[in-house]
C-alpha positions as CSV (number, residue, x, y, z in Angstrom):
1,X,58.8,166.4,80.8
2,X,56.0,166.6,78.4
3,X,52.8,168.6,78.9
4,X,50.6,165.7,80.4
5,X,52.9,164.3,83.1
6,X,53.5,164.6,86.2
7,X,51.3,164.8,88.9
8,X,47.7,166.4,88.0
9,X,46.6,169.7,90.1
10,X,44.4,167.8,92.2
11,X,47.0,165.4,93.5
12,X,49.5,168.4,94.1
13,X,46.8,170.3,96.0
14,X,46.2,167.0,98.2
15,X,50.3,166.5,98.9
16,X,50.0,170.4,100.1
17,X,47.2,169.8,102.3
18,X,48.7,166.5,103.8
19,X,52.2,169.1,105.0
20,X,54.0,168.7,101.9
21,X,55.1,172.3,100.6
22,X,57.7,171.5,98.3
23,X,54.5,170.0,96.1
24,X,53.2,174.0,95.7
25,X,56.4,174.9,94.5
26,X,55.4,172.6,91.5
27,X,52.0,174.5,91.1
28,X,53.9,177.4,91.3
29,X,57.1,176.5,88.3
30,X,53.7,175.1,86.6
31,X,51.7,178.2,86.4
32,X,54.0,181.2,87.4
33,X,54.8,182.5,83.6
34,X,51.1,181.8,82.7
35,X,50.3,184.2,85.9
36,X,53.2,186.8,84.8
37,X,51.7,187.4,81.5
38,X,48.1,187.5,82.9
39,X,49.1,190.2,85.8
40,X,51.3,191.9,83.1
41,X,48.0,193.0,81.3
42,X,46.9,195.1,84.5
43,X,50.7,196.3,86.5
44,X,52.6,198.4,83.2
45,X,56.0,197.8,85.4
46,X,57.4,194.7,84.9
47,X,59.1,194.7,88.1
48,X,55.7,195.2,90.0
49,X,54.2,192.5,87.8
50,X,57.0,190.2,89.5
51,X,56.0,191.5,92.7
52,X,52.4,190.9,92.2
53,X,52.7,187.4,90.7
54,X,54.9,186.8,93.9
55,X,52.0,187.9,96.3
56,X,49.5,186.1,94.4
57,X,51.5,182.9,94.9
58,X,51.6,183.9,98.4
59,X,47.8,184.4,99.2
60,X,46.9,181.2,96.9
61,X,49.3,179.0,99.6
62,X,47.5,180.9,102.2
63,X,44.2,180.6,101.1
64,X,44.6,176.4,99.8
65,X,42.8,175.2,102.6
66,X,39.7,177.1,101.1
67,X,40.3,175.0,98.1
68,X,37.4,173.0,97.3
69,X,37.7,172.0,93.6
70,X,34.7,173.2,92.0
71,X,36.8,175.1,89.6
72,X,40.3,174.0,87.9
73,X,42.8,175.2,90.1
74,X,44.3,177.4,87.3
75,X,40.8,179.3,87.2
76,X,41.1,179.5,91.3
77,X,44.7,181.5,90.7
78,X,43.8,183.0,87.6
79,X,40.9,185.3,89.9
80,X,43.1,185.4,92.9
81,X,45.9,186.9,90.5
82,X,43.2,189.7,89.0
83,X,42.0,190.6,92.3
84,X,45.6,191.0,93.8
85,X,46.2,193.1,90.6
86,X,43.2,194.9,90.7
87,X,44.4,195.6,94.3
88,X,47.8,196.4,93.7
89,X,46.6,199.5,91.2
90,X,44.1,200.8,93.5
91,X,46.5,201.0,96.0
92,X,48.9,202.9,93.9
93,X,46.0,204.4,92.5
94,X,46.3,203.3,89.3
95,X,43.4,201.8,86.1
96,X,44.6,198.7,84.4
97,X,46.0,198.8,80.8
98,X,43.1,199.5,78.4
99,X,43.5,195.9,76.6
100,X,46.4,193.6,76.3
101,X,45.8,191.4,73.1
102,X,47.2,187.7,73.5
103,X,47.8,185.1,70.9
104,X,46.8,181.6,71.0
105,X,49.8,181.1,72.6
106,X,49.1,183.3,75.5
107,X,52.2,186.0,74.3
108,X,51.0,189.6,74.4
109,X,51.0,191.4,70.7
110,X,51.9,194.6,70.1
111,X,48.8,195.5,68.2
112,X,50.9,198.2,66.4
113,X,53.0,195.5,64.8
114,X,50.3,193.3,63.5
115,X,50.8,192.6,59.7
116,X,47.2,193.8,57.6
117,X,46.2,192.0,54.5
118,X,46.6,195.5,52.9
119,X,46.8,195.0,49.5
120,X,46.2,198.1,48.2
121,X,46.1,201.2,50.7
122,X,42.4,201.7,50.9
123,X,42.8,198.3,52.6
124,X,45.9,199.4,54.6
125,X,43.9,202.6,55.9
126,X,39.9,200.1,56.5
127,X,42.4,197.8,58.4
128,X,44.2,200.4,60.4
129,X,40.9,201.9,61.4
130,X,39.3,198.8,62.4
131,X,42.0,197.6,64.9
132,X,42.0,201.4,66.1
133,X,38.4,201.0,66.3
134,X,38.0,197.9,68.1
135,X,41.0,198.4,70.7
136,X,38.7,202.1,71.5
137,X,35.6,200.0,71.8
138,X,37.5,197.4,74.1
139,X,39.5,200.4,76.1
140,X,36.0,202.4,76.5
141,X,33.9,199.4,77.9
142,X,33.4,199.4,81.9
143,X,35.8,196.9,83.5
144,X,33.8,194.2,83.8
145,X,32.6,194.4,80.5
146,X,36.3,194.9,79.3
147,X,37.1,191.7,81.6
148,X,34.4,189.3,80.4
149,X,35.5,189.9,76.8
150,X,39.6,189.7,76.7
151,X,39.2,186.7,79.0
152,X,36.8,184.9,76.3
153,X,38.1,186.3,73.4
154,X,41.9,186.9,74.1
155,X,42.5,184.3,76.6
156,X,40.3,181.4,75.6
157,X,38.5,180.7,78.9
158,X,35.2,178.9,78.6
159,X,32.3,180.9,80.2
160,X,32.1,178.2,83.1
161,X,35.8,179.8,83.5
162,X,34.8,183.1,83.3
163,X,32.2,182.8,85.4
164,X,34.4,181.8,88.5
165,X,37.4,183.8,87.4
166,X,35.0,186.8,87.8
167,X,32.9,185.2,90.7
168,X,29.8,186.3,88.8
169,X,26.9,183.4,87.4
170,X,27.3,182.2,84.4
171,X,24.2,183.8,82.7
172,X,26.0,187.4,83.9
173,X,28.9,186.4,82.6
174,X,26.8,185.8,78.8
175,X,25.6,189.3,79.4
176,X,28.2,190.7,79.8
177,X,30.5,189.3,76.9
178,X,27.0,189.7,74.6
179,X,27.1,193.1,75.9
180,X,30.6,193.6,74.9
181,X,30.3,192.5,71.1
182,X,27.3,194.8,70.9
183,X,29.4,197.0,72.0
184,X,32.2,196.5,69.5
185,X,29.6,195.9,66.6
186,X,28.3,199.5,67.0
187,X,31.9,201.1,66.7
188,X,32.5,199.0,63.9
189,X,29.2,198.9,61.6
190,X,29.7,203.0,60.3
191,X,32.9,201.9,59.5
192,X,32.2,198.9,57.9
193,X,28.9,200.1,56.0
194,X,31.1,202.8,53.9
């Protein structure tokens, strides 16, 4: 099946609400790696990230009633999978990962492995100190600064996304990603002025 067909996530959330469950377990084959990866950047233990994707699944079908659609149901299960995260490491009395960088393609990179145009090794050292730089700026931030940012800039969302992944207005969520570059800036500009 090509991305595009099938049955859109309004229409599956309408054949769950009329009784028919077996339609979820569509939303779920349709979103569950997406969700994995997402959780994966809070729970270290892949096993527990399993576990947590599992419940999230769980309290979306049990919360689908409360489904109104004024968000994509992706953003919808994209905040109920942070908050069970979120959740899930305060009960074990845990803090998330510092940062999880994604590519475009939503896989997490190990930043430690990125290839540097490092032509000469002043370059290789300026580029090894700026990703060091940034991923302490990003680690550093308070969480909801952190949030706003990696979901913008590492995942892609649009703020109107943000906004309801994080259940914060939209204007917030501006601060706080404005915030966050500021933030990021000021690490960066010593080491970008030498």
């Amino acid at each position: 099946m090509l991305i595009g067909e099938g049955p859109t996530d309004e229409a599956l959330v309408a054949r769950v609400a009329g009784g028919e469950k077996s339609a979820f377990d569509l939303l779920v084959r349709r979103y569950q790696h997406r969700i994995v990866k997402l959780v994966s950047g809070y729970v270290r233990n892949p096993d527990d990230a399993l576990d947590v994707t599992q419940d999230t699944f769980v309290k979306a079908y049990r919360a689908l009633a409360n489904f109104r659609g004024d968000s994509a149901f992706y953003t919808w299960l994209y905040r109920i999978a942070i908050n069970t995260a979120k959740n899930y490491l305060v009960t074990r009395g845990r803090r998330p990962k510092e940062a999880t960088v994604r590519g475009a393609d939503g896989e997490p990179i190990d930043v430690e492995e990125l290839q540097w145009d490092t032509d000469t090794p002043e370059r290789a050292l300026l580029a090894e100190e700026i990703k060091s730089t940034v991923l302490a700026a990003i680690a550093a931030m308070p969480e909801d600064l952190r949030l706003a940012i990696v979901l913008r800039e590492i995942d892609g969302l649009s703020y109107e996304e943000i906004a309801v992944a994080m259940d914060s207005p939209i204007g917030t969520v501006r601060s706080r990603i404005f915030r966050a570059r500021e933030a990021i800036d000021v690490q960066l500009k010593p080491l970008l002025e030498t």
